[in-house]
C-alpha positions in Angstrom: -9.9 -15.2 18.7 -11.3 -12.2 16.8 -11.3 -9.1 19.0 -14.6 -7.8 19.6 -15.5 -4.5 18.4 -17.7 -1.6 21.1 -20.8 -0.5 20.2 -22.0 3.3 20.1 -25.3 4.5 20.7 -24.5 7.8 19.1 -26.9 9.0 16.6 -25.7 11.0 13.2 -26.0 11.5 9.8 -25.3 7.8 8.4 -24.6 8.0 4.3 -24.7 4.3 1.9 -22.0 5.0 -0.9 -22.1 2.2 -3.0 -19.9 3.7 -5.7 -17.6 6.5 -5.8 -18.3 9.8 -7.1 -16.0 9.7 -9.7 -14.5 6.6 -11.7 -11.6 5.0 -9.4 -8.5 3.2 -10.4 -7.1 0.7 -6.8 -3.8 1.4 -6.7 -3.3 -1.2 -4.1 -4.4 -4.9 -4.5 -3.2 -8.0 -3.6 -3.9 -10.9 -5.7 -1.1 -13.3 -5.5 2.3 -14.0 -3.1 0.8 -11.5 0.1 -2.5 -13.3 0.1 -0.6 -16.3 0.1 1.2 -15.2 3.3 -1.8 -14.1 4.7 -4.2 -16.8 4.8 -1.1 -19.2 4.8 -1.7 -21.2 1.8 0.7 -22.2 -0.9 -2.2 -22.4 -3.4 -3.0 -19.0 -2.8 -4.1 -19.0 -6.0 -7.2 -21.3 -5.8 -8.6 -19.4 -2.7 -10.9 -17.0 -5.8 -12.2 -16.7 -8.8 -10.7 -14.3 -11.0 -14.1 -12.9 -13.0 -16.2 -13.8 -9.9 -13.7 -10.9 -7.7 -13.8 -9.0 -11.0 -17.4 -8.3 -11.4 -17.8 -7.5 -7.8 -15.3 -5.1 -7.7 -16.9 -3.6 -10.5 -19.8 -3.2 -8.8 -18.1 -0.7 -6.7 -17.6 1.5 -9.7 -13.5 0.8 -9.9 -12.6 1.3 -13.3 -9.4 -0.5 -13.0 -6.9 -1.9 -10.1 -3.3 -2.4 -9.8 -1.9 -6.1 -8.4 0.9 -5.5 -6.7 1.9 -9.0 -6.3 2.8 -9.8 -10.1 6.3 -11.7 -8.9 9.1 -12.4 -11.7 10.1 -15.7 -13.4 7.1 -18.3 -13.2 5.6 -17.1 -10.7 5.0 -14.3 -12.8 3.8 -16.6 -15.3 1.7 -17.9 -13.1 -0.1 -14.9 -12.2 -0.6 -13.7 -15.8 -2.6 -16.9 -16.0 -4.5 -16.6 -13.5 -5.7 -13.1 -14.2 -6.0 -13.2 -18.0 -9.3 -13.3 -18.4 -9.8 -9.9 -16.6 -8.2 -8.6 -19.7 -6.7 -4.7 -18.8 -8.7 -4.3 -15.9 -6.3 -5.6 -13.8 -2.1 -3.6 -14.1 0.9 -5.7 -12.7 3.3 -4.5 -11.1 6.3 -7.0 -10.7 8.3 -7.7 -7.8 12.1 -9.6 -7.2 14.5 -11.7 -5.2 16.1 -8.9 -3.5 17.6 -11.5 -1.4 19.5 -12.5 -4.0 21.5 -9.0 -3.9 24.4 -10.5 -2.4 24.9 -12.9 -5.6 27.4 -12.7 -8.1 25.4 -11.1 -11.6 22.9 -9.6 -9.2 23.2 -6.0 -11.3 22.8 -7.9 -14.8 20.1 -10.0 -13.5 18.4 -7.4 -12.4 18.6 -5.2 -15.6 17.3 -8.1 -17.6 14.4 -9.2 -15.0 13.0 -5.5 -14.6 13.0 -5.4 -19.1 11.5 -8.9 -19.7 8.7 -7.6 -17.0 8.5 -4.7 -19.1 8.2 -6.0 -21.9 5.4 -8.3 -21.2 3.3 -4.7 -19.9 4.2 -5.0 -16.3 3.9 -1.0 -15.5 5.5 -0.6 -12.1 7.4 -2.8 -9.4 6.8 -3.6 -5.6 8.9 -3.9 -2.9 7.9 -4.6 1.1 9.5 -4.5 4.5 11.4 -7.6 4.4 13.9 -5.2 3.0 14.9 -3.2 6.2 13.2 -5.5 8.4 14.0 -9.1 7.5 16.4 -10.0 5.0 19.8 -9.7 6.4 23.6 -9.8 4.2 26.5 -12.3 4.8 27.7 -10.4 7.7 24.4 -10.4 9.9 23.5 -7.2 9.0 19.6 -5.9 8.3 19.7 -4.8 4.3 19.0 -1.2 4.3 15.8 -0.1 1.9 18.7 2.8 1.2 21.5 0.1 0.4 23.6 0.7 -2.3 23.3 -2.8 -3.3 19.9 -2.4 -4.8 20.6 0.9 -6.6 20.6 -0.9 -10.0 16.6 -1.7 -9.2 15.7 1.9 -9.0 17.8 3.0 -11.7 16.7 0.7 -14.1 12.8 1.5 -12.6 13.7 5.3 -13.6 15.0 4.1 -17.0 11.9 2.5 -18.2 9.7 5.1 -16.5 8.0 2.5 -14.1 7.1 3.6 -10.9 8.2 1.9 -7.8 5.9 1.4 -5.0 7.9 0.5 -1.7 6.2 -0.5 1.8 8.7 0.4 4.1 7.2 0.4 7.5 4.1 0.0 9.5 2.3 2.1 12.3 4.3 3.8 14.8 3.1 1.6 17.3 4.0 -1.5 15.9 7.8 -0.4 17.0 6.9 0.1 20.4 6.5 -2.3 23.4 3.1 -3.6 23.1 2.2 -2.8 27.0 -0.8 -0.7 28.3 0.3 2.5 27.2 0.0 1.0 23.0 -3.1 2.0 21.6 -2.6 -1.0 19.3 -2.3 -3.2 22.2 -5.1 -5.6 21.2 -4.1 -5.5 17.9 -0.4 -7.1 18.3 -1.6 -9.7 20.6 -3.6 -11.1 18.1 -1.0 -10.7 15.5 2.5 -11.1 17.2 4.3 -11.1 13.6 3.6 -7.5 13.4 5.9 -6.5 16.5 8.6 -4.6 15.6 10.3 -3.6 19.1 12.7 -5.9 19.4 15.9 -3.8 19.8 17.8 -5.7 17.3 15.3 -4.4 14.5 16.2 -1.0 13.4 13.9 2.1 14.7 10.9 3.4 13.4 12.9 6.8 12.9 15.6 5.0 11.2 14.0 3.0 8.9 12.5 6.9 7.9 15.9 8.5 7.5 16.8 5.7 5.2 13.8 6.6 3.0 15.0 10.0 2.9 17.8 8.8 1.8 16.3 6.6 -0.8 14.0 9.4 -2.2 16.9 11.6 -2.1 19.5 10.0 -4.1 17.2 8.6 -6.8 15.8 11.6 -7.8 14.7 10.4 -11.6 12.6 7.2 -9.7 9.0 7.4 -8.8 8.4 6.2 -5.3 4.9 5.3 -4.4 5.3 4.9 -0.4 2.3 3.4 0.4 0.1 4.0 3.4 0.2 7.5 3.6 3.7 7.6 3.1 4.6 5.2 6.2 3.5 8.0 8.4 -0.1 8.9 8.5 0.6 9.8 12.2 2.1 12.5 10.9 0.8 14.4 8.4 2.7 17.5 8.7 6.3 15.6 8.0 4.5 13.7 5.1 3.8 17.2 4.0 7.2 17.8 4.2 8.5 15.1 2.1 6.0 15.5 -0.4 7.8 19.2 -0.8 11.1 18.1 -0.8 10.8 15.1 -3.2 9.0 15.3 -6.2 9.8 11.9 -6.5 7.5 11.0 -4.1 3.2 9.5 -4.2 1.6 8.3 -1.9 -1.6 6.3 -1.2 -3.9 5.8 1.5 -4.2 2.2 1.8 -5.1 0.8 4.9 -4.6 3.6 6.7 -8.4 5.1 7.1 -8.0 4.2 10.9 -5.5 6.8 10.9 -6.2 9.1 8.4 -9.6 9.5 10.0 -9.3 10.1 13.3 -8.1 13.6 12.1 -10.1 15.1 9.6 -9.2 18.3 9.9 -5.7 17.7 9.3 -6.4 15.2 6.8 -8.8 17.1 4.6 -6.2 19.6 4.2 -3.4 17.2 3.4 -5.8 16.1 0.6 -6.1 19.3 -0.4 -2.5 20.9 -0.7 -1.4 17.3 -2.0 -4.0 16.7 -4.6 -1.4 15.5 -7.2 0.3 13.3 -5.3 -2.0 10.9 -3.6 -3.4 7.8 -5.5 -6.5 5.9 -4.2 -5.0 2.2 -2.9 -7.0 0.5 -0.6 -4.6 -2.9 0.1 -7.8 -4.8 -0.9 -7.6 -9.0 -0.6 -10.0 -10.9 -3.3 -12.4 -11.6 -0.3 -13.0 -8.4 1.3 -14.2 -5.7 -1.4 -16.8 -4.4 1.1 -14.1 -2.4 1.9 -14.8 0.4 -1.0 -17.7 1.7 0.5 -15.7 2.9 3.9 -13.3 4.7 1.4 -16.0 6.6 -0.5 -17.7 7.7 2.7 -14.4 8.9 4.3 -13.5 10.8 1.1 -16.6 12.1 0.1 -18.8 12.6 3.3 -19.0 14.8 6.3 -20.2 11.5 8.3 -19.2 11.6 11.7 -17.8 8.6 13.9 -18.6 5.9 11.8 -17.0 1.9 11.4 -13.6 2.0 9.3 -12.9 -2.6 9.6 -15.1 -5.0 7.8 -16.1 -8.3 8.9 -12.8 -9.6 6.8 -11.0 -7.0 7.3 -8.0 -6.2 9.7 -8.4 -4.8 13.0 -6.2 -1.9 14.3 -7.1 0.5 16.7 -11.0 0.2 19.1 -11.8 3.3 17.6 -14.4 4.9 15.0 -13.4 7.5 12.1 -15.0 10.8 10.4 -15.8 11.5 6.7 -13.9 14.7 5.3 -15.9 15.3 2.2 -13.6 15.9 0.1 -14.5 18.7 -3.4 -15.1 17.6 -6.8 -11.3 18.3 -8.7 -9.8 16.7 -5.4 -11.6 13.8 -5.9 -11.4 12.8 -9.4 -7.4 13.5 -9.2 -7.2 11.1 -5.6 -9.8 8.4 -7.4 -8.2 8.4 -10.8 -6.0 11.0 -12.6 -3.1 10.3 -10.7 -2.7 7.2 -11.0 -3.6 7.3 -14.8 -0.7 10.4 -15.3 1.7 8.0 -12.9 1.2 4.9 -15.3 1.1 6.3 -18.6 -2.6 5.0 -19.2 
């Protein structure tokens, strides 16, 4: 059962943005294997039509978007297919097998994988939590985002210039026991899968040292950590990385129930970080009413308004605040980043 959302009978200033300020490239879409796991469908790939989502995200004055499920082998085939006729409007990034890292010829497939996606103008790669979180080696062990093992991804990645974008963890709370005291208590009884407390699993801190580590030893990779950097709790310490790796983007996807309970911390983040935050909003085909929310939060001094959609997730009972953002913050967030990242 859907958990139902409070009203508030406060009274403010209530803006309609229907289209960003400035032309916007989504960093973050998901148009193949994730919304497969979400709506739990094999034929994930019947569930839209490709120009139909096209022209409605066009609507929303997005200039381009990144699929960040572009898979390897046929199922990248597959996918190339399926979104052909949105010509260059849509960039792949590919994704593969890590589980396979155990293999004999993992290095060499790996090489050759990450060069035939390159070659058919995949631009970046994706990787997500199963790696830390789920897939586990021959001796029982969780494989470590900072394993050595996968070292021949990212140093082919920084070979061919193509940025990595790696979802490492979720919200803080998602690692703690989802008892009274959780503010995303609600939230993780609907969706069970998304507990991560179970003592077994490594730490929220841990899996953030092993970024570090990551980010630290590949120095000539670029790392897109997604939602604010798996920590928009804590802006401050993503400050601090963003300093000590150069390496390192983020984007804001999903996270506007964070991001936007603190607006005065977060418009200065946005500030001081202008370069190094794309625009991502983790959009599904079915749920581009999402854009709006995003160019109110970044562009508006709105107070307390709705960050969910009706097909939208639902995190935290709680409303956000715009932070109206200036004019050269915004076009670099919305789109010059991401272009400089990709080479476009």
């Amino acid at each position: 059962m859907r958990i139902t959302e409070r009203e508030t009978q406060l009274e403010v200033e209530r803006s309609h943005l229907h289209r960003p300020r400035f032309p916007a490239i989504d960093a973050h879409t998901h148009f193949g294997n994730l919304l497969g796991a979400v709506e739990q469908r094999d034929d994930y790939l019947d569930i839209y039509d490709t120009i139909e989502v096209v022209e409605k995200i066009k609507e929303y004055g997005i200039e381009k978007i990144i699929n960040l499920d572009g898979g390897w082998g046929d199922e990248f085939l597959r996918m190339r297919d399926k979104l052909k006729d949105a010509g260059d409007f849509i960039i792949g990034f590919g994704q593969l097998p890590v589980e396979r890292f155990e293999e004999p010829g993992f290095e060499s497939f790996v090489y050759k994988t990450i060069r035939e996606l390159h070659a058919n103008g995949v631009k970046g790669l994706k990787f997500w939590k199963i790696i830390g979180l789920s897939i586990r080696d021959k001796a029982g062990a969780y494989l470590r985002p900072d394993d050595e093992r996968l070292g021949c991804i990212w140093q082919t990645a920084a070979q061919l210039n193509m940025p990595v974008l790696f979802h490492i963890a979720d919200p803080i709370a998602f690692f703690k026991p989802a008892d009274e005291k959780n503010e995303y208590r609600e939230t993780l009884e609907e969706n069970p899968g998304w507990r991560f407390d179970d003592p077994g699993l490594y730490s929220f801190a841990e899996l953030m040292r092993m970024q570090e580590n990551l980010l630290e030893s590949n120095p000539d990779t670029k790392f897109i950590i997604p939602h604010v950097g798996s920590n928009a709790e804590n802006l401050k310490q993503v400050g601090k990385w963003l300093e000590r790796f150069p390496n390192m983007y983020v984007d804001i996807a999903d996270r506007l129930s964070e991001l936007g309970r603190q607006p005065y911390s977060s418009e200065a983040f946005f500030k001081k970080y202008a370069d190094r935050i794309l625009f991502g909003t983790d959009l599904l085909p079915f749920d581009t009413e999402r854009y709006p929310i995003y160019f109110r939060f970044l562009e508006t001094r709105d107070e307390y308004f709705n960050y969910r959609t009706e097909k939208g997730v639902f995190l935290g009972d709680w409303h956000i605040y715009g932070i109206g953002l200036p004019d050269e913050v915004l076009k670099k967030v919305y789109y010059e980043n991401a272009a400089s990242l990709l080479g476009l």
